[in-house]
NUDREN-77408 format. One record per residue (C-alpha): y, z, x; residue in three letters. Coordinates in steps of 0.1 Angstrom, whole numbers, plus 5000, padded with zeros to 4 digits. Example, Ala and Ser with C-alpha at 12.3 -4.5 7.8 and 13.67 -1.06 7.14 Angstrom:
BEGIN
495550785123ALA 498950715137SER 
//
This chain:
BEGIN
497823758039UNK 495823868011UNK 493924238014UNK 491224277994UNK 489124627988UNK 485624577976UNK 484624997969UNK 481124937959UNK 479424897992UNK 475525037985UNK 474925328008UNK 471425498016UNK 471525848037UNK 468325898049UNK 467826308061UNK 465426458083UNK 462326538058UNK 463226928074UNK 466226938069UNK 466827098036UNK 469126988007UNK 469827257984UNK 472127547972UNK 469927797983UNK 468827688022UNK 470927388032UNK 471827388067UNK 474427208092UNK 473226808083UNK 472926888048UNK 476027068042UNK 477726788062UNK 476626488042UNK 477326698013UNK 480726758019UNK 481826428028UNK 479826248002UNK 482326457974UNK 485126297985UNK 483925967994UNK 485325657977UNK 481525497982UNK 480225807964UNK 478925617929UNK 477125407952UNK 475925607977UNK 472325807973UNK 471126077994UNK 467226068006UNK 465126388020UNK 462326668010UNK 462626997997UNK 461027217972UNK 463927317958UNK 465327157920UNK 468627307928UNK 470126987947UNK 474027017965UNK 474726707948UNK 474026517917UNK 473226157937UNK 469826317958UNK 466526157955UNK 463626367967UNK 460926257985UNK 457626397980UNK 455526488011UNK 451826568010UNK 451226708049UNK 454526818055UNK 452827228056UNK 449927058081UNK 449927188119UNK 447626878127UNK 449826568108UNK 452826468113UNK 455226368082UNK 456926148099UNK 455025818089UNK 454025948053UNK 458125988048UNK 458725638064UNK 456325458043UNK 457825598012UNK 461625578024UNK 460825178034UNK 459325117994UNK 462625297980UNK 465025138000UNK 463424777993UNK 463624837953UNK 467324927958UNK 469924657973UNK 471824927999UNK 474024738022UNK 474225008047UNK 471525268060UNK 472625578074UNK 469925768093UNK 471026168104UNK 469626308133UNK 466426188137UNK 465825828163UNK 462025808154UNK 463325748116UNK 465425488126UNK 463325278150UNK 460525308120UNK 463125128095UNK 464524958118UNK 461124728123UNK 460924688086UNK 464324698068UNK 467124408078UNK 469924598071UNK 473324748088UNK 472525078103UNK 474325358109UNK 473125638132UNK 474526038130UNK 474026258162UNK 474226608150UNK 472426778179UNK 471726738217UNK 470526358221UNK 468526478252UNK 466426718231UNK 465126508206UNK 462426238205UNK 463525908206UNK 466825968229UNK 465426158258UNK 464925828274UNK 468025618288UNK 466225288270UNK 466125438237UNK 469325538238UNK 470425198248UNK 468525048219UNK 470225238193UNK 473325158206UNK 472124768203UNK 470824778175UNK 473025028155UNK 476424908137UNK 477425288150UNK 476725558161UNK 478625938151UNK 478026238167UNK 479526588152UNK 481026678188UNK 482626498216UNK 479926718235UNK 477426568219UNK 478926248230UNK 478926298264UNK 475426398265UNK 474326078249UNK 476025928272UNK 474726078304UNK 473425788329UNK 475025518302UNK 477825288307UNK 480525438292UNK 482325068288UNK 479625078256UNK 481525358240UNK 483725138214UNK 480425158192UNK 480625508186UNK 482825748169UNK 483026128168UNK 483126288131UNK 483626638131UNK 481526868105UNK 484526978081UNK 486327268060UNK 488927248029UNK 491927448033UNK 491927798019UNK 494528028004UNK 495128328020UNK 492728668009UNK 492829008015UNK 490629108044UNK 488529468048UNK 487829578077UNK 484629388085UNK 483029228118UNK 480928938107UNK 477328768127UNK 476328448112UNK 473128278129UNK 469628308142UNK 469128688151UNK 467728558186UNK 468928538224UNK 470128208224UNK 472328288195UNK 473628578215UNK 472328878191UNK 471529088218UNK 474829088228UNK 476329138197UNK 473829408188UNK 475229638223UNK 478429558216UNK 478529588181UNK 477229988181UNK 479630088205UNK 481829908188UNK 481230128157UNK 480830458173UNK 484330408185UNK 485930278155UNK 483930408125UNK 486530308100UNK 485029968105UNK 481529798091UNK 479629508108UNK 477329268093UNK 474529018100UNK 473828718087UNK 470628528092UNK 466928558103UNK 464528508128UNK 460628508126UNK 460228638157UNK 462528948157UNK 462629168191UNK 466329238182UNK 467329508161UNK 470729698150UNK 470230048139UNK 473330188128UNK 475030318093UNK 478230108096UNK 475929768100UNK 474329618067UNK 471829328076UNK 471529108046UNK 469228828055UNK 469628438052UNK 471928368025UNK 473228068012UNK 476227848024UNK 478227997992UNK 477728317998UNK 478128328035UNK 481928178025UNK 482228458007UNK 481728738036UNK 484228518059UNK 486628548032UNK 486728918029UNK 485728988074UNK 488629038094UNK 487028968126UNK 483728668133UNK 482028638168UNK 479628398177UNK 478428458211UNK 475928158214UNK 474028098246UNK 473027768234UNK 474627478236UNK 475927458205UNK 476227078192UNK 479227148174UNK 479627518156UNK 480027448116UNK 480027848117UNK 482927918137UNK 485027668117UNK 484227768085UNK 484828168099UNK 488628078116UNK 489027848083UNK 488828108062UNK 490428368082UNK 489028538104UNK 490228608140UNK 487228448158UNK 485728498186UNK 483228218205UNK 481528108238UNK 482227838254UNK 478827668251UNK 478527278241UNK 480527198210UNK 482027548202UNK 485727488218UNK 485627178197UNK 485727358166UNK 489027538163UNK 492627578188UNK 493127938183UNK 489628138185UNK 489328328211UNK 486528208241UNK 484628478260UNK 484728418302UNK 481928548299UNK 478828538276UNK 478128968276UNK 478529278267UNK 481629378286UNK 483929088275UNK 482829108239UNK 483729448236UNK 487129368254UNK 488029128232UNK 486629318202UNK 488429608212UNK 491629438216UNK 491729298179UNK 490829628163UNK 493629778182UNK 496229548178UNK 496729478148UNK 499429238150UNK 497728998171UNK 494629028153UNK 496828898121UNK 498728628143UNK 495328428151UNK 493828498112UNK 496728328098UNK 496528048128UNK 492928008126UNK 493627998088UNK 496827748087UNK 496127478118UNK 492927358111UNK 491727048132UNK 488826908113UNK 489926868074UNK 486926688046UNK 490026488033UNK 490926378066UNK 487226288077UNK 485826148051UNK 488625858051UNK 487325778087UNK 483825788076UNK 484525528048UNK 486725358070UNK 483825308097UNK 481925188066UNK 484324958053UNK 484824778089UNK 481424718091UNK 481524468065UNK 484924218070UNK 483624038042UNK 484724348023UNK 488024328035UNK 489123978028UNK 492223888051UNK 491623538046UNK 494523328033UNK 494123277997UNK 490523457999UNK 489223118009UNK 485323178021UNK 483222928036UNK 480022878022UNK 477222658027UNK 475622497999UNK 472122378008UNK 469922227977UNK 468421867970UNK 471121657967UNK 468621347954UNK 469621097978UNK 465920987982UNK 466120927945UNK 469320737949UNK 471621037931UNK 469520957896UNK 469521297889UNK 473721377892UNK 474221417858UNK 471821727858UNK 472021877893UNK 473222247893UNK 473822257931UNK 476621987926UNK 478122197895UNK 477922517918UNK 480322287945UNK 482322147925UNK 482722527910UNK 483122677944UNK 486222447957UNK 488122537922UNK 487722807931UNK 489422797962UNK 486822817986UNK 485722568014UNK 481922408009UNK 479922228031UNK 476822108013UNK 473222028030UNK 470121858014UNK 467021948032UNK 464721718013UNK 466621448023UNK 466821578057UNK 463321568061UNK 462621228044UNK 465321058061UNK 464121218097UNK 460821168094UNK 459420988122UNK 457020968147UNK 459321228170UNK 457521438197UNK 459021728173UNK 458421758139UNK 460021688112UNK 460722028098UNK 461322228133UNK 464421938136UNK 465822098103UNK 465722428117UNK 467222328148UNK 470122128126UNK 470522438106UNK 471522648134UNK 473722428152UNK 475622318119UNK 476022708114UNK 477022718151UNK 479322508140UNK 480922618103UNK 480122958107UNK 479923038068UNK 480223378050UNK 477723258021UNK 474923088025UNK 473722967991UNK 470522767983UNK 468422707960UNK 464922547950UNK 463622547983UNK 460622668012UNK 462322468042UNK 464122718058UNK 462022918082UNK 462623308082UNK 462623298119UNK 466023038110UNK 467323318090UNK 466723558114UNK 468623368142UNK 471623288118UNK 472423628108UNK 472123728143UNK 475323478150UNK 477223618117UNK 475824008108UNK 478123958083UNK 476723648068UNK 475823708025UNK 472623528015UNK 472123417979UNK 469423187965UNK 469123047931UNK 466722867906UNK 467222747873UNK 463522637865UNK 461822847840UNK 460023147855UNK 457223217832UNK 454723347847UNK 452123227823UNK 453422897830UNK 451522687862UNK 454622497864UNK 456422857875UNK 454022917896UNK 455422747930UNK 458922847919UNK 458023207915UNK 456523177955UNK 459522977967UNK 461423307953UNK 459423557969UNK 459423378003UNK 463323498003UNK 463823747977UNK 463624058003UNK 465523918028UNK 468723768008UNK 471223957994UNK 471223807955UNK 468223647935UNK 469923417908UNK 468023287879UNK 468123107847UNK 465223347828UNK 466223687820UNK 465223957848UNK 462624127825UNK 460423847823UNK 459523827858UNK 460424207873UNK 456024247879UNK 456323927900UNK 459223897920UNK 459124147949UNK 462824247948UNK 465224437925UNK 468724247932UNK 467523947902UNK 470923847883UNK 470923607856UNK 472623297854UNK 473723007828UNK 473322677837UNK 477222577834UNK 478722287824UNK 481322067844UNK 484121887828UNK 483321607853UNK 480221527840UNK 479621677806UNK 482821467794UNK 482121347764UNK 482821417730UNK 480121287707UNK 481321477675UNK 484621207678UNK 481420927680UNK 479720747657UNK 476420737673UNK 473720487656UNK 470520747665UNK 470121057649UNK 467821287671UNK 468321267708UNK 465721397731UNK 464121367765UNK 461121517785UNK 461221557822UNK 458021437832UNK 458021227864UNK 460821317882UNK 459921237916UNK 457920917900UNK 460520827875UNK 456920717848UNK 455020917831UNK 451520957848UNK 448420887827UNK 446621167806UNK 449621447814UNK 449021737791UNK 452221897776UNK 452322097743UNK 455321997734UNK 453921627728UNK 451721807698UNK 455621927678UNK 457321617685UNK 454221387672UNK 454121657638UNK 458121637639UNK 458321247636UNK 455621307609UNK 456721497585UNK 460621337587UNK 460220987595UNK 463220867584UNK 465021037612UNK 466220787638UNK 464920937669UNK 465620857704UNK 462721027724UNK 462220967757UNK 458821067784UNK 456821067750UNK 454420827730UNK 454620617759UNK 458320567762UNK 459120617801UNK 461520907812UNK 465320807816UNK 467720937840UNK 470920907853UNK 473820697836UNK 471020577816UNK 470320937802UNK 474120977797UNK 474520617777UNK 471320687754UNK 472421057749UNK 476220967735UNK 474220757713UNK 473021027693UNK 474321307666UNK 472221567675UNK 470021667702UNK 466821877707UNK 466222157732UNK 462422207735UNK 461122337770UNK 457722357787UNK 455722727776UNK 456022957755UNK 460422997745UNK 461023287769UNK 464323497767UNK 467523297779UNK 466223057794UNK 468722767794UNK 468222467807UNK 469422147816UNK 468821997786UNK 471222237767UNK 474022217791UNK 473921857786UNK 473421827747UNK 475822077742UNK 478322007770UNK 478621637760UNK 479721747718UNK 476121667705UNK 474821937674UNK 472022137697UNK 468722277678UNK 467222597699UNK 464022777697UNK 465123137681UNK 463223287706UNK 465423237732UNK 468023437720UNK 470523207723UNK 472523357698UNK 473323657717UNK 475923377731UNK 476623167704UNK 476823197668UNK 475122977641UNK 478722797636UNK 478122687674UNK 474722597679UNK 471422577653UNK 468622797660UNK 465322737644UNK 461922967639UNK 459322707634UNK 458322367629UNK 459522347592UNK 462722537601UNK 463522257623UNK 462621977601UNK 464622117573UNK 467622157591UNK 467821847606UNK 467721647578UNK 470721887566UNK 472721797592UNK 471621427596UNK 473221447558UNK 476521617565UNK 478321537592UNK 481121667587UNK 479621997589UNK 477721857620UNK 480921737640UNK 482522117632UNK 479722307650UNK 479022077676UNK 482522077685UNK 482722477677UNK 479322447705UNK 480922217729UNK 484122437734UNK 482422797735UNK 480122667757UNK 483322557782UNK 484622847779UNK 481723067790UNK 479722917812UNK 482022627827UNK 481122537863UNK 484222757873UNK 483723037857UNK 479923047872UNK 480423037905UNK 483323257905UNK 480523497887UNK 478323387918UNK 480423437941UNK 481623797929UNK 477923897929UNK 477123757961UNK 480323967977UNK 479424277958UNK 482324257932UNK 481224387897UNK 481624107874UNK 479523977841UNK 479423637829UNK 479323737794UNK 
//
């Protein structure tokens, strides 16, 4: 068995739009995604989405999200952030959306992004909107790839009235600490929180003065704040400094001997009292929600007052053996280590996409290959069909194909059936994935697949990798592009890859997606297998126009620009023997036809409808210069960022052209040479294996380039 790592899995971390990610005010979520985001292997893909006013980000890969109403007492945020979250994430190809701590977030992507979600608890479930109720808790869990919570706590209370047999799709992720060298301690007792009740100030305050009466070798500090202050210490050993950042907070722990936090509230987890025992301090906790979670060796208060603070506080100031025993076990056994964690986060990642782990023999994948195969035109069109030089690519490749035409589906199944024609194919489609269960499915030039089909089939494989593909020029200036250009944008959102034969910048205003990857068309030693330059062809100027495919004749009146050059052409060199075909009346050729008139030529033309538009390559080329004939390009094209003017002849106007093929119509010696040169860098570029490997890389989120 093969095992192959794919570490570029697309990751977007969507925040609450309150919770705050920067140096100088992040809090528990923030400082969580932080810290494992450092040391993740997804990290280069991974961005981090949320609102604050701050420039000073925690790390490089955030993306803030500006918020009009977010200081309005009458609007909610909520649907503003959505709306602009939803246009983000579209423009981007993530693979996996992580949403933290906020379930009416997720149920507003969730309607409008198809994507594998991943849902972070880190506070009570029962206190927050969207998880009160035992149905929306059941909903995320359906609908989730899984859920984490910061605290087995936290765990439980989601699961409260659930069926605990649904349990598998969760996982609990502790928040997490580095390990810290030892540092020498003064004799300081440290508060770090909300100066309130629930956080247990009040009982820190009694204690704290007596504390310091008794023992006024020691100082006692506060960290935090509170808008509604009622609680107050007023003595000349305590210093209250105020919020302060996560850095500096570190800081105090490493320099207090001694931390308490006496919540009252059920504390999801306690980041506070593991970063305090991480870094030293003999700590002392409740035993409210997710505080015992956090550490082995602080010590918990029976009971949440005065009396047993002070006992315990008293007992550590006192002994000073024992108080040294816990700092350096607090310090040296600590459960919940970043490296540790973060391998289980990207481990929970990496599972959720098998297709990422490849434990298939030989990294064979199945694949369905659904295009118009041309069996209603009896296979006349073989010689040029991509979809069977993407096959015959795929299986030497090593992977297993099953090809479907739906054109000829629905011409060879349309009948006077009770259903129709089209809602058969749909019904074929999902039992023959029923069936095959493929990992790609790859198709191309087509609007017969419903989106309700798609919707269905990646229900029975959420692992299934759509790709489509079109190798029709995509002009938009061009009417021809027009329907093409639609076909696209029926499935660009929805599939996972957009392949096309027209550079990406020529159509990024009108297609609706981001993940656009060119292709060339390749060439196939099965059926560009001839070597013309070893010929000696009678013609010397080989070309043919496309018009009437589906008629096979050219229809009357048909307007085409390109009949305008190629009646000057003939005109200004008539003693070229040319071999033209859809033009001046001569009908359109295909098949072994078009293959028996081609070899019969020297050189051939590439001239395509509109305006030459940046790498577009078609057919035509792939057969000229596949089969060993001398190929003349428009310049515009760019064609020589591929191939060199020792490989293919590149012209910039009418008179360019006409000048160099009467050159080369004279020396063919130096016309074999290139054409050969052409044939063989064309093979070993953009041969039909080569291609779809490059296809299939993409489609599986390997980084590869065809060039």
């Amino acid at each position: 068995m093969i095992s192959k790592k794919i570490k570029n899995i697309r990751i977007a971390t969507i925040l609450p739009y309150k919770e705050n990610y920067s140096l100088e005010k992040a809090s528990a979520a923030s400082l969580w995604v932080a810290e494992f985001y450092k040391g993740s292997k997804f990290r280069v893909n991974n961005i981090i989405y949320g609102y604050t006013k701050s420039k000073n980000y925690l790390t490089k890969n955030y993306t803030n999200i500006p918020l009009k109403n977010i200081n309005s007492k009458f609007k909610s945020s909520t649907n503003e952030y959505c709306k602009k979250l939803v246009k983000e994430i579209n423009s981007k190809n993530f693979d996996i959306i992580e949403i933290h701590n906020r379930p009416l977030i997720f149920f507003n992507l969730l309607k409008k992004i198809d994507k594998k979600f991943i849902f972070y608890f880190h506070n009570d479930p029962l206190s927050m909107k969207g998880s009160k109720k035992i149905s929306e808790r059941l909903l995320i869990l359906k609908t989730s790839e899984k859920i984490i919570f910061v605290s087995e706590w936290v765990r439980k209370r989601f699961f409260l009235d659930l069926d605990r047999k649904l349990i598998s799709k969760t996982e609990v992720v502790y928040p997490s600490v580095n390990k810290v060298s030892p540092i020498k301690k003064d004799k300081i007792i440290t508060f770090v929180g909300r100066l309130n009740h629930s956080k247990g100030y009040d009982i820190f305050s009694k204690t704290i003065i007596k504390i310091l009466d008794k023992y006024p070798q020691w100082k006692a500090l506060s960290i935090g704040d509170e808008e509604r202050r009622s609680i107050y210490i007023n003595h000349p050993n305590h210093k209250e400094l105020g919020f302060l950042n996560h850095k500096k907070t570190l800081e105090i722990f490493n320099k207090s001997e001694v931390a308490v936090i006496p919540s009252r509230w059920e504390e999801p987890f306690g980041r506070t009292a593991l970063e305090a025992s991480s870094r030293g301090c003999a700590t002392i906790i409740s035993n409210r929600g997710g505080l015992i979670e956090t550490t082995n060796h602080a010590i918990v208060l029976k009971e949440i007052n005065e009396i047993d603070l002070y006992k315990n506080l008293k007992k550590l100031i006192e002994n000073n053996r024992l108080r040294k025993k816990i700092q350096k076990l607090c310090r040296n056994n600590i459960l919940h280590l970043i490296k540790n964690n973060t391998k289980l986060i990207d481990q929970i990642r990496e599972n959720i996409f098998p297709k990422y782990i490849l434990n298939i023999k030989k990294n064979k994948i199945k694949i369905i290959n659904l295009y118009n195969q041309g069996q209603k035109l009896n296979h006349r069109l073989y010689n040029i069909s991509v979809g069977k030089k993407f096959t015959n690519g795929f299986i030497r490749n090593n992977h297993d194909v099953l090809e479907i035409s739906d054109r000829d589906f629905l011409k060879n199944n349309n009948s006077f059936n009770l259903i129709p024609t089209k809602e058969n194919f749909q019904n074929y489609l999902i039992e023959t994935f029923k069936n095959y269960n493929p990992d790609l499915l790859f198709f191309g030039h087509t609007n017969n697949i419903d989106l309700k089909t798609i919707e269905e089939i990646k229900l029975m494989n959420k692992n299934l990798i759509l790709s489509q593909w079109n190798e029709d020029p995509l002009m938009p200036s061009l009417n021809y592009s027009k329907k093409n250009i639609s076909n696209i944008n029926l499935y660009s959102n929805i599939v996972h890859h957009n392949f096309i034969t027209t550079h990406p910048s020529i159509v990024k205003q009108n297609i609706k997606t981001n993940n656009i990857h060119f292709f060339f068309i390749p060439v196939d030693k099965n059926i560009e297998c001839f070597d013309v330059f070893n010929l000696k062809p009678k013609n010397d100027l080989f070309y043919a126009m496309s018009h009437g495919v589906n008629r096979a004749v050219l229809k009357d009146g048909i307007e085409d620009d390109r009949v305008q050059f190629l009646d000057k052409l003939v005109k200004k060199i008539p003693n070229i023997k040319y071999d033209f075909y859809g033009f001046a009346n001569k009908q359109p050729i295909w098949g072994n036809d078009f293959n028996n008139n081609l070899i019969n030529s020297k050189m051939g033309l590439n001239l395509s409808r509109g305006k030459p538009t940046k790498y577009y390559s078609s057919n035509r080329i792939a057969s000229i210069m596949g089969n060993g004939l001398l190929t003349f390009v428009d310049k515009k094209i760019q064609m020589n960022d591929f191939f060199s003017d020792q490989e293919i002849i590149s012209y910039t106007n009418l008179n360019d052209l006409s000048d160099k093929i009467k050159f080369y119509s004279a020396n063919d010696k130096i016309r074999k040479k290139i054409a050969n040169n052409g044939k063989k860098k064309y093979f070993k570029l953009f041969n039909e294996t080569k291609v779809s490997k490059y296809i299939i890389d993409i489609s599986l989120g390997n980084k590869n380039s065809m060039f």
